[in-house]
Phi, psi and omega in degrees: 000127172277120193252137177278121149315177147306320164283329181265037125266344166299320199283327173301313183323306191277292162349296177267002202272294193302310161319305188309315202257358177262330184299299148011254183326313187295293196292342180285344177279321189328268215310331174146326159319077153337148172167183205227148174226145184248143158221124175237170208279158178257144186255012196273344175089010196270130159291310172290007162260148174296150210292323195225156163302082206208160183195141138277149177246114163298148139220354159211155203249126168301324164338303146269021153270309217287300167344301166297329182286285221291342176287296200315324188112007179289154178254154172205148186317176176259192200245121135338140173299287217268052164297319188269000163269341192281310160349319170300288138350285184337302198301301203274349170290306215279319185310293247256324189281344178300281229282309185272334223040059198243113160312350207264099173278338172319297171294307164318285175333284194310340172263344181281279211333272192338287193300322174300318194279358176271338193079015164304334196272124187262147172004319173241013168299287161347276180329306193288332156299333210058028145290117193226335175236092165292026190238306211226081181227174150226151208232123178260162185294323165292341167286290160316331187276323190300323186281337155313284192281344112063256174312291178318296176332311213226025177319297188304348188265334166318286179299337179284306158289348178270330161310328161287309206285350182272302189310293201290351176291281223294357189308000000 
């Protein structure tokens, strides 16, 4: 069995804390949106929580963007119904393409399942999915596949932000 230190498990943390909250950031951008993503050390000294931290912050909703380009006389695409699950999504999608680097969403999927029934996924991860019962959701294949690519599409802007966001934690 391979035992981990404590800093190389920080360090995978922060790692995936920062990937998560970039994956975020990018798709929330895809759609027409802005917001800022962070990730910082957590202080609480509780060994079962994770070392480090992270949230995206919105500040402008693509909706009203679009809604404002579309006053203005701009022509611009519709909104997926399900923006805000792909959005939701993104962050434990971007974990799993980290962890495997596998493209396969049928396994990305089979794996968000596992982790949302672990309670790995948090609370506003959920919301954003429209996950309200982790006992009783459904999470599509379709969903998970769009937002993989997605993802893939906009990998290097992934990795550019999670790296600033890694750099700027550890300052």
């Amino acid at each position: 069995m391979i035992e981990f230190t404590e800093q190389q498990i920080a360090a995978r943390e922060l790692r995936n804390a920062a990937y998560h909250e970039a994956a975020h950031k990018m798709v929330y951008e895809q759609f027409g949106g802005a917001g800022d993503a962070v990730v910082w050390r957590n202080e609480s000294g509780n060994l079962e929580e994770r070392a480090w931290r992270g949230q995206f912050r919105p500040r402008t909703c693509p909706q009203e963007m679009r809604a404002i380009a579309l006053a203005s006389g701009f022509s611009v695409p519709d909104l997926p119904a399900n923006w805000r699950a792909l959005v939701g999504i993104a962050g434990l999608v971007a974990e799993e393409i980290l962890r495997d680097g596998t493209d396969d969403a049928g396994v990305i999927a089979d794996a968000l399942h596992q982790r949302i029934w672990d309670g790995e996924a948090s609370a506003s991860d959920l919301a954003m999915m429209g996950i309200t019962d982790i006992e009783n959701y459904d999470l599509s294949d379709e969903l998970v596949e769009r937002a993989t690519r997605i993802l893939r599409d906009q990998w290097e802007a992934v990795l550019l932000e999670a790296e600033y966001l890694i750099e700027f934690a550890t300052e």
